[in-house]
Every structure is written in C-alpha cells, then in structure tokens.
C-alpha positions as CSV (number, residue, x, y, z in Angstrom):
1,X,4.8,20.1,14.8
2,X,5.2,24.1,16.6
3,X,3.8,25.0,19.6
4,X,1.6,23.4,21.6
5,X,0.3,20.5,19.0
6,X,0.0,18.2,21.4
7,X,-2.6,19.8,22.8
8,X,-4.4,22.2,20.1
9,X,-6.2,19.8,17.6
10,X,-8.4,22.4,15.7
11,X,-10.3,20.6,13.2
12,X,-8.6,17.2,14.1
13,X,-12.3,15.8,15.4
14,X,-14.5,17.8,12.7
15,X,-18.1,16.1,12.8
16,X,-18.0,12.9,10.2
17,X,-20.1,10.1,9.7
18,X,-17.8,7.7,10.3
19,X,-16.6,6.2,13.7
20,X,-13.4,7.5,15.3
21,X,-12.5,3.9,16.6
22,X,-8.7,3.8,15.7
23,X,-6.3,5.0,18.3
24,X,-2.4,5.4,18.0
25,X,-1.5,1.1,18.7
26,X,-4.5,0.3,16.3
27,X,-2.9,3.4,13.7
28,X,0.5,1.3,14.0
29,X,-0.4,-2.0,13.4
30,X,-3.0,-0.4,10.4
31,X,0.3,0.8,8.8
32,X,2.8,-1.8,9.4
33,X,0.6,-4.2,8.8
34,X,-0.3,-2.9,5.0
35,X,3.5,-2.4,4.5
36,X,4.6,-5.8,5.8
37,X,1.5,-7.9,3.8
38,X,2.0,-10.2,0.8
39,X,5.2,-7.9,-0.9
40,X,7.8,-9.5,1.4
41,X,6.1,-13.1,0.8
42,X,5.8,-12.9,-2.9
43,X,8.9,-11.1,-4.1
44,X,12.3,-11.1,-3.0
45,X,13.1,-13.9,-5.8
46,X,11.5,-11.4,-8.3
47,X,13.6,-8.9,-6.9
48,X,16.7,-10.8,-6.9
49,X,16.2,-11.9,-10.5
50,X,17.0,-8.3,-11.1
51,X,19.7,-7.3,-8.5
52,X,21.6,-10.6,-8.1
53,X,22.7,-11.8,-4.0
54,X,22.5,-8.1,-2.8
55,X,18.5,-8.1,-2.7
56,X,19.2,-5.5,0.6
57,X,20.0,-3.3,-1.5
58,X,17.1,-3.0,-3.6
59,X,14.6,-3.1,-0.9
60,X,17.1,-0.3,1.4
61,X,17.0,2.0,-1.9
62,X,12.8,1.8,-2.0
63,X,13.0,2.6,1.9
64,X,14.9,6.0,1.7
65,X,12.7,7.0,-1.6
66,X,9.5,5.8,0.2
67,X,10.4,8.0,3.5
68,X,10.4,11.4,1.3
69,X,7.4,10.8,0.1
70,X,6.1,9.3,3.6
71,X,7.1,13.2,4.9
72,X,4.8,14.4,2.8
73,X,1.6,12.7,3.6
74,X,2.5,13.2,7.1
75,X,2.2,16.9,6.6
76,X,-0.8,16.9,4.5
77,X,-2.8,14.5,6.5
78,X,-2.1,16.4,9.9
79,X,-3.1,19.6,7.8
80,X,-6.3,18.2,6.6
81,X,-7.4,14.8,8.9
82,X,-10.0,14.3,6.0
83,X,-11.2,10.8,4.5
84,X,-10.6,11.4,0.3
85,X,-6.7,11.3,0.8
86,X,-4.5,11.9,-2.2
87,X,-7.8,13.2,-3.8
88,X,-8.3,16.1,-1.2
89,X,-4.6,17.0,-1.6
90,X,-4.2,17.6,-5.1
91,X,-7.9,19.2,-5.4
92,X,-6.8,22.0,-2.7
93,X,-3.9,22.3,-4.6
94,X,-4.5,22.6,-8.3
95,X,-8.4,23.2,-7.9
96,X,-9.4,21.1,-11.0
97,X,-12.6,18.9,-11.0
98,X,-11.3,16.6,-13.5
99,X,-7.3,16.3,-12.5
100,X,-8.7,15.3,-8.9
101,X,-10.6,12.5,-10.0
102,X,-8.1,11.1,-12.1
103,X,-5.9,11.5,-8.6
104,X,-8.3,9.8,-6.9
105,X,-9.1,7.2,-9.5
106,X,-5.7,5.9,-10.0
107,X,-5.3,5.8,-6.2
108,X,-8.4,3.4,-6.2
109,X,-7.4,1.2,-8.5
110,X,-3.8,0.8,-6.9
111,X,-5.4,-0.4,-4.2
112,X,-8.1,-2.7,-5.9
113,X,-5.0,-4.1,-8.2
114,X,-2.6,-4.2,-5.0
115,X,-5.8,-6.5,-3.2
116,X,-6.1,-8.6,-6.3
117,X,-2.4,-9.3,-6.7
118,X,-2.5,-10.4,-3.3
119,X,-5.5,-12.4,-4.0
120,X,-3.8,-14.5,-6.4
121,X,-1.0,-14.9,-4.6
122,X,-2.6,-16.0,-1.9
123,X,-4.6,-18.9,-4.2
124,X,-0.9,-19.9,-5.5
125,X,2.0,-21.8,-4.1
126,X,1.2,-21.2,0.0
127,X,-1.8,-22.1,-0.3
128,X,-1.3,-25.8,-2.0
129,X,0.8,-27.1,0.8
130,X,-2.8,-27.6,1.9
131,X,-5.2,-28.0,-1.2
132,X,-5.5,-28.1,-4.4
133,X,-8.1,-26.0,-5.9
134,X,-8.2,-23.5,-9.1
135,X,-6.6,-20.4,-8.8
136,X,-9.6,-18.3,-10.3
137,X,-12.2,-19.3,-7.7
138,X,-10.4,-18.9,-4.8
139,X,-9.0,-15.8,-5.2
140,X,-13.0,-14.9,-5.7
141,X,-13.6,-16.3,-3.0
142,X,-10.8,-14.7,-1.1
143,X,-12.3,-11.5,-2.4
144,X,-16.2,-11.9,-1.1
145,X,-15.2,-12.7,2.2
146,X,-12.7,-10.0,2.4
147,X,-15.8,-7.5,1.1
148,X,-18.2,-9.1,3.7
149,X,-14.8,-8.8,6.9
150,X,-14.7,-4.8,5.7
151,X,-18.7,-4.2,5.6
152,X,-19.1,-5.5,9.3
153,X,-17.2,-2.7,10.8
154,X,-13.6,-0.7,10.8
155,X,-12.9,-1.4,14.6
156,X,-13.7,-4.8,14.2
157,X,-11.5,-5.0,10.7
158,X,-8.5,-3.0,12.4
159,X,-8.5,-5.3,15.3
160,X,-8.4,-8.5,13.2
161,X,-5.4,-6.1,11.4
162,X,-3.6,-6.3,14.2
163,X,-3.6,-9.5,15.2
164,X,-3.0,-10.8,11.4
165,X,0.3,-8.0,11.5
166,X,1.1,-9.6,14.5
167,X,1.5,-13.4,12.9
168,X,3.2,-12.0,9.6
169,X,6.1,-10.5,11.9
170,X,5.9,-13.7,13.7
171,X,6.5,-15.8,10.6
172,X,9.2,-12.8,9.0
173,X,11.2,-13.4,12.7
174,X,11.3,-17.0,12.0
175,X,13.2,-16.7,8.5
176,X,15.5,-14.2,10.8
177,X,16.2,-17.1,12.9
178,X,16.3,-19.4,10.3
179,X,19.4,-16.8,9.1
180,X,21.2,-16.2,12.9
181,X,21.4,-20.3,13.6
182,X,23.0,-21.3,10.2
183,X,25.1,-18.0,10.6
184,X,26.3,-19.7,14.0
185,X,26.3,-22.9,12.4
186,X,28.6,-22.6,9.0
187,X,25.5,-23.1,6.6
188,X,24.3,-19.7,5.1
189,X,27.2,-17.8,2.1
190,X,26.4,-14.7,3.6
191,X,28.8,-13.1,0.8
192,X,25.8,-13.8,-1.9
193,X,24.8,-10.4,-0.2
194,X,27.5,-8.5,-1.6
195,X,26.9,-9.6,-5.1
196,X,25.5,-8.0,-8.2
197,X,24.0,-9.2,-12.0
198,X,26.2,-9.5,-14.0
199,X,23.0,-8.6,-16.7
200,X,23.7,-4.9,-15.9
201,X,25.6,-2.1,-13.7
202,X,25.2,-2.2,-10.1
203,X,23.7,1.1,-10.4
204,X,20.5,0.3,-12.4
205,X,20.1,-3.3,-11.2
206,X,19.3,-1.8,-7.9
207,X,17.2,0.8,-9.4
208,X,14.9,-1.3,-11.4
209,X,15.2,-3.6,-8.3
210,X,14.0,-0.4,-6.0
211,X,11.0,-0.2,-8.2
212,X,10.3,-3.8,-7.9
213,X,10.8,-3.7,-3.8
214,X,8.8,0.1,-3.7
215,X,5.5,-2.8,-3.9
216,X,6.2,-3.8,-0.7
217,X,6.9,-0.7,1.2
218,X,3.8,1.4,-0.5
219,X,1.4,0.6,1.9
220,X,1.7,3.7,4.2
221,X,-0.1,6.2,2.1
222,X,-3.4,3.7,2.4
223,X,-3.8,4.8,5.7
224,X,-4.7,8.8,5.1
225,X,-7.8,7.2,3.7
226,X,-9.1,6.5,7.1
227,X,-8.2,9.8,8.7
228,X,-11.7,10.3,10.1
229,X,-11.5,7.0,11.9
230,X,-8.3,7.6,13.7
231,X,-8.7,9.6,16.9
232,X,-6.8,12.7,17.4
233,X,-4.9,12.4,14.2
234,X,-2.9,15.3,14.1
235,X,-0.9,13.4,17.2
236,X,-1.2,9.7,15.9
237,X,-0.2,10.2,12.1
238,X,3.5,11.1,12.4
239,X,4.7,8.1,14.7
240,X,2.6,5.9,13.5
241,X,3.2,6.3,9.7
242,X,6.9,6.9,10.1
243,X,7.9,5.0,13.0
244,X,6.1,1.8,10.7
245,X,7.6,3.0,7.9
246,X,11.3,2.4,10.0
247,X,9.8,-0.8,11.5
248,X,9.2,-2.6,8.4
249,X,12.5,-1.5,6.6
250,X,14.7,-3.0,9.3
251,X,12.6,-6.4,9.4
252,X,12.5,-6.5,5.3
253,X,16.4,-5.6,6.0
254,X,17.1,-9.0,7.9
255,X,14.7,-10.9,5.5
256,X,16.5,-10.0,2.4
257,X,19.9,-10.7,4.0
258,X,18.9,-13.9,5.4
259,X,17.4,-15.3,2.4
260,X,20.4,-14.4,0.2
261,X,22.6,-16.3,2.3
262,X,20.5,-19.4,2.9
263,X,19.1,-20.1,-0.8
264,X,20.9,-19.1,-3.7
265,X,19.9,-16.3,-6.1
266,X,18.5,-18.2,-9.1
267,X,16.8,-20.6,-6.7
268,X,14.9,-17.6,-5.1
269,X,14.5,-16.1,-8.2
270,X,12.6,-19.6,-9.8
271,X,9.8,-19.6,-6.6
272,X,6.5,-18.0,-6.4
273,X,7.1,-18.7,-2.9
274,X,10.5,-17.8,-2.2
275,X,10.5,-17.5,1.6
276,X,9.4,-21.2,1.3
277,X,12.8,-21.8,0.0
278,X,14.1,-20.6,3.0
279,X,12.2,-22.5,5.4
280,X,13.0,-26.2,3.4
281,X,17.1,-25.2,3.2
282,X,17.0,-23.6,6.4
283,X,18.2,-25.6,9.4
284,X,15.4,-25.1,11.9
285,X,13.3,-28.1,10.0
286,X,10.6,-25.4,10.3
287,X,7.4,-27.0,8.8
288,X,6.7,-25.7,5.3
289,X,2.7,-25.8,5.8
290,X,3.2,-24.0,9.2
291,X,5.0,-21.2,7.3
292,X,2.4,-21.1,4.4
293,X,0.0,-20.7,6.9
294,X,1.5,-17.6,8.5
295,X,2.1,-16.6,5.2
296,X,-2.0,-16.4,3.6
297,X,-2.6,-14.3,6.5
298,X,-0.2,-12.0,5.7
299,X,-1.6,-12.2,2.4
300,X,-4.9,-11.5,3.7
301,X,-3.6,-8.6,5.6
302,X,-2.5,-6.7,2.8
303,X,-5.4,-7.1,0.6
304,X,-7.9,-6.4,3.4
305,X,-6.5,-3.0,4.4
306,X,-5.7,-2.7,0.5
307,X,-9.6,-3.2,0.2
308,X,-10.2,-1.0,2.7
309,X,-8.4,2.0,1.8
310,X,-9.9,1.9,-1.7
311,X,-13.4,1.6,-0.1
312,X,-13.1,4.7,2.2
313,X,-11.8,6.6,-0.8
314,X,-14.6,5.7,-3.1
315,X,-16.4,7.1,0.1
316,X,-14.8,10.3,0.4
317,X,-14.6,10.9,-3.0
318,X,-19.2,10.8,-2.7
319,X,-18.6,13.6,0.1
320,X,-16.5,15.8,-2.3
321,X,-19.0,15.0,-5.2
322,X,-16.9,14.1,-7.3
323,X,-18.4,10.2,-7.9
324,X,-22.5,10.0,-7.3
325,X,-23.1,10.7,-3.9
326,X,-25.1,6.6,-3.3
327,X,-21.3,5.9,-3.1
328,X,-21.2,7.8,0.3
329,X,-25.0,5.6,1.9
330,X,-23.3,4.6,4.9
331,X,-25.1,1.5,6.5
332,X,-26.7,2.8,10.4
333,X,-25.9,-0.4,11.8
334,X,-22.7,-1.1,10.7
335,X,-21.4,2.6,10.1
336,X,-19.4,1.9,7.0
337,X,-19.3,2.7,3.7
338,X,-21.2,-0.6,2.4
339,X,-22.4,0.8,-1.1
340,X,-18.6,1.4,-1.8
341,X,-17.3,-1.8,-0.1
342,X,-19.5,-3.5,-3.1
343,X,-18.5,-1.4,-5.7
344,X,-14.7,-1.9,-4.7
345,X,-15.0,-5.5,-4.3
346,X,-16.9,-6.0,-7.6
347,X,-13.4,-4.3,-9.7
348,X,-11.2,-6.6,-7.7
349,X,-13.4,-10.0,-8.5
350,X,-12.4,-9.1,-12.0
351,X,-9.2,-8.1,-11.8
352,X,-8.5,-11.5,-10.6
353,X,-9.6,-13.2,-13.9
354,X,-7.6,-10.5,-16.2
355,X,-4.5,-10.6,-14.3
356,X,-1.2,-12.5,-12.6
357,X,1.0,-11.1,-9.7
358,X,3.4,-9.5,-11.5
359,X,1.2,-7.4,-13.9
360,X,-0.6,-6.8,-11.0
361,X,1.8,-5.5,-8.6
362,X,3.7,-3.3,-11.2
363,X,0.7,-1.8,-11.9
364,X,0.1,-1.2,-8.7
365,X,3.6,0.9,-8.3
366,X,3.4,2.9,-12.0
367,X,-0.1,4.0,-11.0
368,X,1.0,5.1,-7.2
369,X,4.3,6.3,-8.2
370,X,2.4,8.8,-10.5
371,X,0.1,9.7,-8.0
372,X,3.3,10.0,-5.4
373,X,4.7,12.9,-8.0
374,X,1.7,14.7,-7.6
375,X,1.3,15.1,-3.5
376,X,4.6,16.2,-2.8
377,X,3.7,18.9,-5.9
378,X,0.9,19.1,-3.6
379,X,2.8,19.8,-0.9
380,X,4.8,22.5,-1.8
381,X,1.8,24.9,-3.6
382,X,-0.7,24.4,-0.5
383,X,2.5,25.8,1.9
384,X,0.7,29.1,1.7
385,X,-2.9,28.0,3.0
386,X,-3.1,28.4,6.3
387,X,-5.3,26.1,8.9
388,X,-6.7,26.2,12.1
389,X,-4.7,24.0,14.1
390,X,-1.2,22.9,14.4
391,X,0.4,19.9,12.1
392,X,2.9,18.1,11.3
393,X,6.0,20.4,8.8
394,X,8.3,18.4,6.1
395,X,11.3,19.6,5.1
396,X,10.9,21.2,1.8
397,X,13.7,19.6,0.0
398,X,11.8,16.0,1.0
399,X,8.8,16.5,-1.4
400,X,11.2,18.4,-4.1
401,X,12.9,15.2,-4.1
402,X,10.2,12.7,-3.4
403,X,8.8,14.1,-7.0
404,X,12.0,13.6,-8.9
405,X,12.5,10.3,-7.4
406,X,8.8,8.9,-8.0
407,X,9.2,9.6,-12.1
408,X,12.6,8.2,-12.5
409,X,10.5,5.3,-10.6
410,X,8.1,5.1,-13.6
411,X,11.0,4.6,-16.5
412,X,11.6,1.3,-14.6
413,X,8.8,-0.1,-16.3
414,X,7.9,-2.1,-19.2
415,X,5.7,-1.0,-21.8
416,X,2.8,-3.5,-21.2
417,X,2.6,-2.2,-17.6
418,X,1.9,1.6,-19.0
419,X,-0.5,0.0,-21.3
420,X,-2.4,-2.0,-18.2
421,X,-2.5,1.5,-16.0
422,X,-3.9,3.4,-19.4
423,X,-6.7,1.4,-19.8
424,X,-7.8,1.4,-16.1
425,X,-7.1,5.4,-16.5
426,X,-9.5,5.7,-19.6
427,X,-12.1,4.1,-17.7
428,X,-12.0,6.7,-15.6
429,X,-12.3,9.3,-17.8
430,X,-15.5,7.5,-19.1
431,X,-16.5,7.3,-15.3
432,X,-15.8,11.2,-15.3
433,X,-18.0,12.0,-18.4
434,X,-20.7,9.8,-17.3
435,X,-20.8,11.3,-13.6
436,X,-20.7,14.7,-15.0
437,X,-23.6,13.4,-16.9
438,X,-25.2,12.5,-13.9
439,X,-24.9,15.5,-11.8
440,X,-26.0,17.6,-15.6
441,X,-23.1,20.5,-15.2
442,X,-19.5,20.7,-14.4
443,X,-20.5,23.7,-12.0
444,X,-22.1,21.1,-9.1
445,X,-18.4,20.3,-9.1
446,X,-17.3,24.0,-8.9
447,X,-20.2,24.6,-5.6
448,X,-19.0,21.6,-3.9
449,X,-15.9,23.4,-3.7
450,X,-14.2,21.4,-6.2
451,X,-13.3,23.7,-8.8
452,X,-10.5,26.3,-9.4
C-alpha cells in the first residue's frame, strides 16, 4: 500500500446491510482456519500415492503457486472491499453479464462441493472410532446443522471459527510431536522424504501431486466473500490473507515431513484417515479417538466457512442483480443472508448423495483453478481504474504468472472430473437463461451496472 493507507480508508466502510463484526484476529483465524480444514486430514495419503515419500514437495509446490494468486485477491479486495468477490472482479473487468455469472457460479459451487467433500469425510473413518452410522445421513445431517450454525449470525459463526482453528492446529502440533520424539528416539526413516514414484518423473509426480495438495491450501480466496463484514479491510486483508497463507504452509510443511517418516508411503496412501496412521505408529500412544475428535472439527471448520463463503456470494451476487434479488432478504434479527444460506445448503445436501471425497475435492480445484486464471486476468485490465482510497499493489509479474500456473493446474486432471465441473456449469447456464427470464431483458443487467 502508498501513502498514508493506514489511515485513508475511502470506501473501506461504504454503507452495507451486513454487520462489520470481523476484526483483523477474527480475519486471521477466518483464513487459516478455511486453509487448515479437512485437506490436511483427508489427503496426504492421496497425495503420496502420487508423489511417493517426498509428500513436502507436493504440498511446498501448491504453496508458491497459491501465494501468486493470493497477491492478487489482496489487491483486488483492498481495491473494491465489496461482498460478490471473484464475481465483482471479473464483471469490472470484462463487463459481461453472462461471463460474470458463470465467474460467480463456479465460485459457488467450489465452495458447496469443497463443504460436501468435507461432509463426507467427516461421516467416514474419524468419525467411526465413535459410531457407526451410514455415511449418507450424516453427512445430511452434518449439512443442516452447519445451515442452521451460519443463519444465526457471522460474529457468532467466526468466533466458533476461531476456536475450531484453534483445535485443528492443536491436533496438526501433536502429529509434529509425534514426528520430533521418534526423531529423538531412532523410530521415524526420515529419508522416505527424499523419495520419489517410481510411476513417473520427479517432475510431474509433484505436479499432479501440487494439484492434489492446491485442495488444501485454496481456502484463502473464500474470505473476499465477506469483505463487508471485516472492519477496515483495506488494513486487515493483506496480513491476514498472506500472513495465513505462510502460517499454514509451514504447519502443512512439518505434517507432511512427519508423516513420511513415521508411516510408510503405501500405508498412507491405503487410509482415508491417514493422520490416524500417524497417531497408532507414532510413539506418544496418543489416543486414536482423541485425534478423530480434533479431527471432525477441523472438518467442520472447513465446510462451515466453505458454506459460508458460498452463502455471502449467492448474496452479493442478489445485490449486483445478477441472481433474483429474494436471494439478497436478509433476516432483521439475525442480519444474514438466510434466503441464501437455504438455497446453498439445499445444493450441498445433494451433493452429498451424488458424490465421494475425491470427485469432490478435484472438482473443487478444476472449477477454482479456472476461476483463479481469470482474477489475475482481472487484475492486470482493471490496473487502469482508478479508486478513491489507497490499497493494497501486486507485483505485475505475480498475476501474469498466477494465470499460467492455474491452467497448467487444470491438465492435471482426469477426464471424469471435467465432466463433473461441466455439468454443474450447464446448470448455470440454465440458471442464467431462466433469471434473465425472470428479470424479462438482458438490459436490467446492463442498468445495474453489469454490462459492458
């Protein structure tokens, strides 16, 4: 930031419906939190099963592509502190009714498929250390009472935020223990770390294992969706987005390390739980339902904040006009988005029956990494409008290369993955027709200041 940003916020605190309760801390945690949720739990066997020992590097490679892209949602949320998020980026930019929503559609559903992964995950292995139960209703379940946690409030949902981010680190710094004790003691091969598949080169194992470990580290562009919570964001956003971004990398860093050396690759690779593995063959005798417990609330992290970010967006996207404006009824006693909250929670109760983790997850990344190739285009044609008030400045060569990295991302993928993100995409084109339907001419688009 130039001059005095410090102190000139501008349009920071524009007039909005919606509460500024979320200071700088509560920004943090927000961020951190989403990053640190059920990824780390769920798939560092996956991610092994395509590196081999050196799972570090995978999940290192995802950080430094993540970071260019994180530059650029630092600049663009500083430059416009504004609810609708990616959708508000790319509509300044390219000025197209129809390109925006697709934007902002795919965003949505990245969250809503990033919230049902995590549901499922959560009704899987952690979970039956304590009961048995089907899969299917729980993660419905899981999925209600998230809906009903995100209606009552965004203080009150940030706070519980915090204090779940704050057990998931808790429960990440005991599998870093787990790793410094048999270090001391002669019972981790900490040289599994330096080892690669043999399935391919070094090169592209830990590329297709970036794009595995990008899942886990995607969380910090949820939290421009609740700009016009966050007080004084043109101040909050850069530390808080980056300095979690760092955070979380150096904690997934120990992780990954530690659970190479303790449990061997194909072992990791065979759990659905691998951090489990960890605890058993560790040699703190930590218990394994203690861990699973610390575990579902990190799983409950992610999708919550997951659930929110695609709530607010459905929201901002009714203040731009661009979805029926009942999507933006905010309730007066609550002061959230409740009509949305529904609406979002409804897509994620059936994503849950169509769906398994890893579908979900890589659908999750194909759709964002898309979307990721777009803001930092974003970034660079907006350079020339000018605001009122002083933000946050990327270097230009980090979005130039944030783009280039984000579709090399996408080849990673398998075909039935593309075919999953299509159909979600084609039901937003029928959402598009139907709204435009709604308001009776493309034009309302064009005087809400949505079109080119």
């Amino acid at each position: 930031m130039s001059g005095e940003a410090s102190q000139r916020l501008g349009t920071d605190e524009e007039r909005t419906q919606l509460k500024r309760a979320i200071g700088p801390v509560l920004l943090f945690f927000f961020i951190l939190g989403d990053m640190l949720g059920g990824g780390i739990y769920a798939l560092v066997g996956e991610v092994g099963a395509e590196v081999g020992g050196a799972i570090w590097t995978a999940f290192l490679t995802a950080f430094v592509l993540a970071s260019l892209t994180a530059f650029a949602y630092v600049e663009l949320v500083t430059k416009y502190p504004r609810a609708a998020g990616a959708a508000l980026y790319v509509n300044k930019a390219f000025g197209k009714p129809f390109f925006t929503f697709m934007v902002a559609f795919a965003v949505m559903c990245s969250g809503i498929t990033s919230a049902s992964a995590l549901a499922i995950a959560f009704a899987g292995d952690y979970l039956s250390e304590f009961v048995s139960a089907p899969q299917a209703l729980v993660a419905l379940l899981f999925i209600v009472v998230l809906g009903v946690i995100n209606a009552v409030g965004i203080s009150e949902s940030v706070k519980m935020n915090a204090a779940f981010t704050t057990i998931e680190v808790l429960g990440l710094l005991l599998i870093v223990a787990i790793g410094v004790v048999a270090l001391g003691g002669g019972e981790a091969d900490f040289s599994r770390n330096l080892e690669f598949s043999s399935d391919a080169v070094p090169f592209m194992a830990v590329l297709g294992g970036a794009s595995l470990a990008f899942y886990a580290l995607i969380g910090f562009e949820d939290s421009v969706n609740v700009a016009e919570e966050v007080r004084h964001p043109a101040k909050s956003y850069p530390i808080a987005l980056l300095g979690g971004l760092v955070v979380a990398a150096i904690i997934y860093m120990l992780v990954t390390v530690t659970a190479s050396a303790v449990v061997p690759t194909d072992q990791l690779a065979e759990s659905s739980g691998p951090l489990l593995e960890v605890v058993r063959q560790g040699p703190l005798g930590i218990s394994t339902r203690l861990f699973s417990f610390i575990a579902l609330f990190a799983l409950t992290n992610g999708a919550l904040i997951n659930l929110i970010m695609a709530s607010r967006l459905v929201y901002g996207m009714a203040e731009e006009r661009i979805v029926p404006s009942v999507f933006g009824t905010v309730s007066p006693q609550r002061q959230t988005p409740w009509i949305a909250i529904v609406f979002t929670s409804l897509i994620a109760a059936g994503l849950v029956l169509t769906g398994d983790l890893g579908t979900l997850a890589d659908t999750t990344v194909v759709l964002l990494l898309v979307v990721f190739a777009i803001v930092n285009v974003s970034v660079l044609m907006l350079r020339s409008d000018e605001v009122d008030h002083d933000h946050f400045r990327t270097p230009t060569v980090f979005p130039v290369l944030g783009a280039i990295v984000s579709l090399v991302l996408v080849t990673q993928n398998e075909a039935g993955i593309f075919l999953r993100a299509g159909i979600l995409l084609v039901i937003g084109v029928v959402l598009w027709f139907v709204n435009v339907a709604f308001r009776g001419r493309t034009e309302d688009f064009d005087a809400a200041g949505l079109g080119g």
